[in-house]
C-alpha positions as CSV (number, residue, x, y, z in Angstrom):
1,X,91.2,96.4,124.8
2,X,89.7,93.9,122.7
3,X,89.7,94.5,119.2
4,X,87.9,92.9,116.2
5,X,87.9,93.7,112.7
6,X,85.6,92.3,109.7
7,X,87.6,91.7,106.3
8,X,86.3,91.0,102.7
9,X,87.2,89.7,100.0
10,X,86.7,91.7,96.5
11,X,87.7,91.3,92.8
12,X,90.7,93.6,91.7
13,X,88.9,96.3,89.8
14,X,92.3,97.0,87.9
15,X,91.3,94.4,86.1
16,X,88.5,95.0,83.5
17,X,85.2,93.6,85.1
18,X,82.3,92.0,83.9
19,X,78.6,93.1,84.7
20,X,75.6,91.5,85.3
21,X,73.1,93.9,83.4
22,X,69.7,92.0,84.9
23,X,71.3,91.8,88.7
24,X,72.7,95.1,88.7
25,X,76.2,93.6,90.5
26,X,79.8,92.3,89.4
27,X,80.6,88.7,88.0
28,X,82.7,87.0,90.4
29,X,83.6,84.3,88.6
30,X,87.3,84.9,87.9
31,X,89.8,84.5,90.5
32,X,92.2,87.8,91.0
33,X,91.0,89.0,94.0
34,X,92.2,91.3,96.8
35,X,91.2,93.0,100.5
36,X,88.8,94.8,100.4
37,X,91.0,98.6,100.4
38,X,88.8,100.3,103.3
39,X,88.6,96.8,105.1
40,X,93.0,97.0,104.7
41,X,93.0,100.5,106.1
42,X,91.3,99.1,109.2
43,X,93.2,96.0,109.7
44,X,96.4,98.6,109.4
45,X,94.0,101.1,111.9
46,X,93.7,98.3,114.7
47,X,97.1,97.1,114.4
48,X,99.0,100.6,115.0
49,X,96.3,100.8,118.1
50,X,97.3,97.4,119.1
51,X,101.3,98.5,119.2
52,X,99.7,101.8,121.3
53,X,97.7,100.3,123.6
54,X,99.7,97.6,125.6
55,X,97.4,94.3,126.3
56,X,95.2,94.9,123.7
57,X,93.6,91.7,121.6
58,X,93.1,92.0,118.0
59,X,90.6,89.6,116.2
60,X,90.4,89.6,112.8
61,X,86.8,88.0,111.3
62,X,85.8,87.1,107.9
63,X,82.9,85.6,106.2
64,X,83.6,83.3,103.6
65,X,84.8,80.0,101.9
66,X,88.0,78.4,103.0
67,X,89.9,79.5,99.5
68,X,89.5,83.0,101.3
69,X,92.0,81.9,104.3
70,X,95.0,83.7,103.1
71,X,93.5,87.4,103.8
72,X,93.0,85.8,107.2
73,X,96.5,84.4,107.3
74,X,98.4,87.6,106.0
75,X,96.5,89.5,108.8
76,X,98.0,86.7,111.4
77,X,101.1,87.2,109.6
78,X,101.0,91.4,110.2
79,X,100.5,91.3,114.1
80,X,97.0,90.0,114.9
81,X,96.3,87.3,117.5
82,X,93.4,85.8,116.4
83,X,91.4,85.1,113.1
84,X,88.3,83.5,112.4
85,X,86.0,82.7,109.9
86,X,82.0,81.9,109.6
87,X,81.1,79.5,106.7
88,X,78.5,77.5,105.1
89,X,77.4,76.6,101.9
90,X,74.7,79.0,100.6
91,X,76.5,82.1,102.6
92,X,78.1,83.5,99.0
93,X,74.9,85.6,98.4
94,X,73.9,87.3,101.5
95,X,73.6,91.3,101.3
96,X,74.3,93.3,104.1
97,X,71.3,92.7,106.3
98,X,72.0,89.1,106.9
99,X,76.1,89.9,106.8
100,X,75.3,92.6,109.9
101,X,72.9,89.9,111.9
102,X,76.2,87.5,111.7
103,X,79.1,90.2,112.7
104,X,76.7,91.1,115.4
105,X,75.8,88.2,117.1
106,X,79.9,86.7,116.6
107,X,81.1,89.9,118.1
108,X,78.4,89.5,120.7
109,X,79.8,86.0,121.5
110,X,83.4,87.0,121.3
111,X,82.8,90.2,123.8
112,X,84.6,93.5,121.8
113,X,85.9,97.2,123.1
114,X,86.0,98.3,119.4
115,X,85.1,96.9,115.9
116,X,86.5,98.1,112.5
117,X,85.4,98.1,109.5
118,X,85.4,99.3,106.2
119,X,83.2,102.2,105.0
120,X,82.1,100.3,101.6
121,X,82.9,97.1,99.9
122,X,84.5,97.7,96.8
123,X,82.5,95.2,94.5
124,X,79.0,96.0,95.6
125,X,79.4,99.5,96.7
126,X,77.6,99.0,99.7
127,X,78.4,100.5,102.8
128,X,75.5,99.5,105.4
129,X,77.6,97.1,107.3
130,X,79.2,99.1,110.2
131,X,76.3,100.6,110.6
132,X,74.0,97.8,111.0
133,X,76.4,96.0,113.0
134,X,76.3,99.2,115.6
135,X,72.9,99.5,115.1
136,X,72.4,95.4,116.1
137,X,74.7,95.9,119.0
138,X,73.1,98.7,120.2
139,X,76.5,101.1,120.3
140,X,78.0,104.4,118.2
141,X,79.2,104.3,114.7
142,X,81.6,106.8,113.1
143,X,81.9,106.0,109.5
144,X,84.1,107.7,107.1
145,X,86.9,107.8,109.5
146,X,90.3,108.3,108.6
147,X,92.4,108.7,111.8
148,X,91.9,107.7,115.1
149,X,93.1,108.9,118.9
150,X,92.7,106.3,121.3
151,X,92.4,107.8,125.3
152,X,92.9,104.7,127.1
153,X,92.0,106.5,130.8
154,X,88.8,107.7,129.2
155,X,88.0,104.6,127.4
156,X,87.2,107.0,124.3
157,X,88.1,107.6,120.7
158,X,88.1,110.8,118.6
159,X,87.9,110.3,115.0
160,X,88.6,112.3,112.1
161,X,85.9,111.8,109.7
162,X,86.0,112.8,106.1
163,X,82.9,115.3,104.7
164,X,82.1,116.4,101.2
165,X,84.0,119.1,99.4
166,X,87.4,118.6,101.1
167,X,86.2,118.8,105.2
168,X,86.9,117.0,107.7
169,X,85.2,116.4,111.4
170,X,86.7,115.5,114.8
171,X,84.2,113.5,117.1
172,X,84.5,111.7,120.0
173,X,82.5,108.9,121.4
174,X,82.8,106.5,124.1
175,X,83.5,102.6,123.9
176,X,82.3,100.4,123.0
177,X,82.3,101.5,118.9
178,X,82.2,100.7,116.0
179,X,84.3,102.7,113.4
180,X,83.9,102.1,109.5
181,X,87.4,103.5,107.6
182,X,88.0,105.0,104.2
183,X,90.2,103.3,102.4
184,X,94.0,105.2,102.4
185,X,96.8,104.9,100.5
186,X,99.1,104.0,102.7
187,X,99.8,100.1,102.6
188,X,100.8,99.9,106.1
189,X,103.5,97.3,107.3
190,X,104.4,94.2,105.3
191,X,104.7,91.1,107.2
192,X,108.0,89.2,107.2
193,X,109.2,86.1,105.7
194,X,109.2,83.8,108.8
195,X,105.8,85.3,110.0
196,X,104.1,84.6,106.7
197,X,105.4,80.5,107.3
198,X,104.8,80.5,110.5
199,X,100.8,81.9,109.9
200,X,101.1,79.4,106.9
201,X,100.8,76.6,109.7
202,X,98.1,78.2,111.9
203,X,94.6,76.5,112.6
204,X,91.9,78.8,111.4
205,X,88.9,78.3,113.7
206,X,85.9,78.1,111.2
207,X,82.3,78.7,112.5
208,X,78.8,77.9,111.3
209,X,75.5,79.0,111.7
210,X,74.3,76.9,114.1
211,X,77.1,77.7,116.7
212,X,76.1,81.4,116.8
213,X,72.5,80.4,117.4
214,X,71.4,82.0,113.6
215,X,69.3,80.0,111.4
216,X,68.5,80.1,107.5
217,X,65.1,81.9,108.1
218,X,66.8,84.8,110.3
219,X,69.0,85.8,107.2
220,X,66.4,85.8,104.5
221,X,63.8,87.6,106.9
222,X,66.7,90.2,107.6
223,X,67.2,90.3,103.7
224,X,64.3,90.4,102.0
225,X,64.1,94.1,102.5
226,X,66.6,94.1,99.7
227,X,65.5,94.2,95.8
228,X,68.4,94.1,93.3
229,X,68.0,95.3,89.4
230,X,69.5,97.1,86.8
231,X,71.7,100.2,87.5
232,X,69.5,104.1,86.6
233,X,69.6,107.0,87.2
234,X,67.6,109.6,89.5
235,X,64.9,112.2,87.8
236,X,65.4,115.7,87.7
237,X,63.1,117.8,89.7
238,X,61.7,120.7,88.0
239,X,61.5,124.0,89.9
240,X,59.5,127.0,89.2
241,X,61.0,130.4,88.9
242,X,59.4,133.3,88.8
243,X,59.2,135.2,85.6
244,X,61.7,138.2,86.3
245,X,60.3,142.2,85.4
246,X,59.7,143.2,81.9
247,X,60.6,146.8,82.6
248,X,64.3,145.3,83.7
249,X,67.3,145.8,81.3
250,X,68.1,142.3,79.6
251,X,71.1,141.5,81.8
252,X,69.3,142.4,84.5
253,X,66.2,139.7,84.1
254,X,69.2,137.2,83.0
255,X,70.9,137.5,86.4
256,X,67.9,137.2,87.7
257,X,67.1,133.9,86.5
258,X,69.9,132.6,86.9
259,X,69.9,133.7,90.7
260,X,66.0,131.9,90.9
261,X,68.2,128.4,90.3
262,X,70.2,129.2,93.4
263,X,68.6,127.7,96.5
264,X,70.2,129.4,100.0
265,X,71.1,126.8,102.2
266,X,71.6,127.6,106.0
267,X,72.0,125.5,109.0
268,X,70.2,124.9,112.0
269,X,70.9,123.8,115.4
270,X,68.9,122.3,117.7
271,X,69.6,121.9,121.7
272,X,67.6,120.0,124.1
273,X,66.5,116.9,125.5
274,X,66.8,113.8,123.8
275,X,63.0,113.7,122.8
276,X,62.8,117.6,121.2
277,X,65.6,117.3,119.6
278,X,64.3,113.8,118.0
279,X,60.9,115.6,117.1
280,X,62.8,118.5,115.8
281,X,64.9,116.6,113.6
282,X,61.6,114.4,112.4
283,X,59.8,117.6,111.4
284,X,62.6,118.7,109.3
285,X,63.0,115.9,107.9
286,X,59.4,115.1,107.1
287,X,58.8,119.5,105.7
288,X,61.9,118.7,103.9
289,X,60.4,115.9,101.9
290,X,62.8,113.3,102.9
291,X,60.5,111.2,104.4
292,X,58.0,110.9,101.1
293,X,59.0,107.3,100.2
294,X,57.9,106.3,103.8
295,X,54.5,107.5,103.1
296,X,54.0,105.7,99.3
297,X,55.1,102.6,101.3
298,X,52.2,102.7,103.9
């Protein structure tokens, strides 16, 4: 099984951080930086699966300048075989469009089984890239995923994926995949002495844009649907409610106000071909006025 997994680097946020109002994003200019905690719970994912699944090669990709080695180096260090990273002056300020076009067409190049990720980056907050990648590559995404059953015979995964309010979901899904993990407390393994000197003295291969066949154009075309500015906050809807009976008692038209706030939610389920259930799911969408924005935007 060939694994490969795409690592970050992000400022320590136990340290107090400085904003940029006007850009909306964190000042990087300091230099106490960590892994990115979801990207560390998927090196740790793809390792244990690694140990599990006997001939199994683990790649381990980052993007970034060569003062960022060492996050490739510790993961050499912890058990994988490979690292790489992609690099060229001017890559410091892509967003997540042009980062997916890059993890795509590497991992395209390098041939994978399964990709990890992390669900978010820590600095920015965004959490677009596994799903880009997957949806570049043409394969599944599970994001949110916390644990992960590998079935070797069936060449499949199921994934425990965190929900809202405490749930949790199993799903399974063929490979190839790409999974984005939650960050989780545990640490995982630590490395030993004479693996840490021993990755110390490692080549890392270092790719640019023109060996992946990408040039500058592609990554501000795939960007340029991204505007950054200053933090805010959503509007409150206003909903009508209906004025309750006068001839009520008074606790009796306050219940019922306060019951005209509460919206009953049910669920649906729709079975069919590929095609109804697509139309189905457009229609709700569209009666449910999630698909407003598309229509200001022409």
């Amino acid at each position: 099984m060939k694994i490969l997994v795409f690592i970050k680097e992000v400022p320590d946020v136990r340290i107090p951080v400085e904003y940029e109002e006007a850009a909306g994003r964190i000042r990087r200019a300091w230099g106490v930086t960590i892994l990115n905690p979801p990207d560390r719970t998927a090196l740790n994912t793809a390792l244990k699966i690694k140990a599990d699944v006997p001939g199994s090669h683990l790649t381990v990709i980052h993007l970034g300048s060569p003062s960022e080695e060492r996050f490739i180096r510790e993961s050499l260090a912890a058990g994988c075989d490979d690292g790489l990273r992609i690099w060229e002056e001017g890559l410091d300020s892509l967003q997540s469009q042009a980062k997916s076009l890059i993890f795509a067409r590497v991992a395209e190049i390098l041939g994978f089984d399964l990709i990890l990720a992390g669900t978010r980056s820590q600095d920015t907050g965004h959490g677009q890239i596994g799903a880009l990648v997957a949806s570049r590559l043409r394969v599944p995404c599970i994001s949110s995923v916390t644990e992960l059953e590998i079935r070797v015979k069936e060449r499949s995964i199921i994934a425990t994926k965190r929900l809202s309010h405490g749930y949790h979901e199993r799903l399974e899904s063929p490979l190839p995949l790409v999974i984005a993990m939650e960050a989780l407390s545990d640490p995982g393994a630590y490395a030993s002495l004479p693996a840490l000197l021993e990755a110390t003295e490692r080549e890392i291969p270092c790719i640019d844009l023109a060996e992946i066949g990408i040039s500058r154009a592609m990554l501000q075309q795939a960007d340029s649907r991204l505007v950054f500015g200053p933090p805010g906050f959503p509007k409150s809807r206003l909903r009508s409610i209906e004025a309750p009976d006068s001839s009520l008692p008074a606790f009796e038209r306050i219940r019922s106000l306060v019951a005209g706030t509460i919206k009953r939610r049910e669920g649906k389920i729709v079975r069919g071909e590929e095609d109804q259930v697509a139309d189905e799911l457009f229609r709700t969408l569209l009666k449910g006025g999630w698909l407003s924005h598309l229509r200001k935007g022409g």
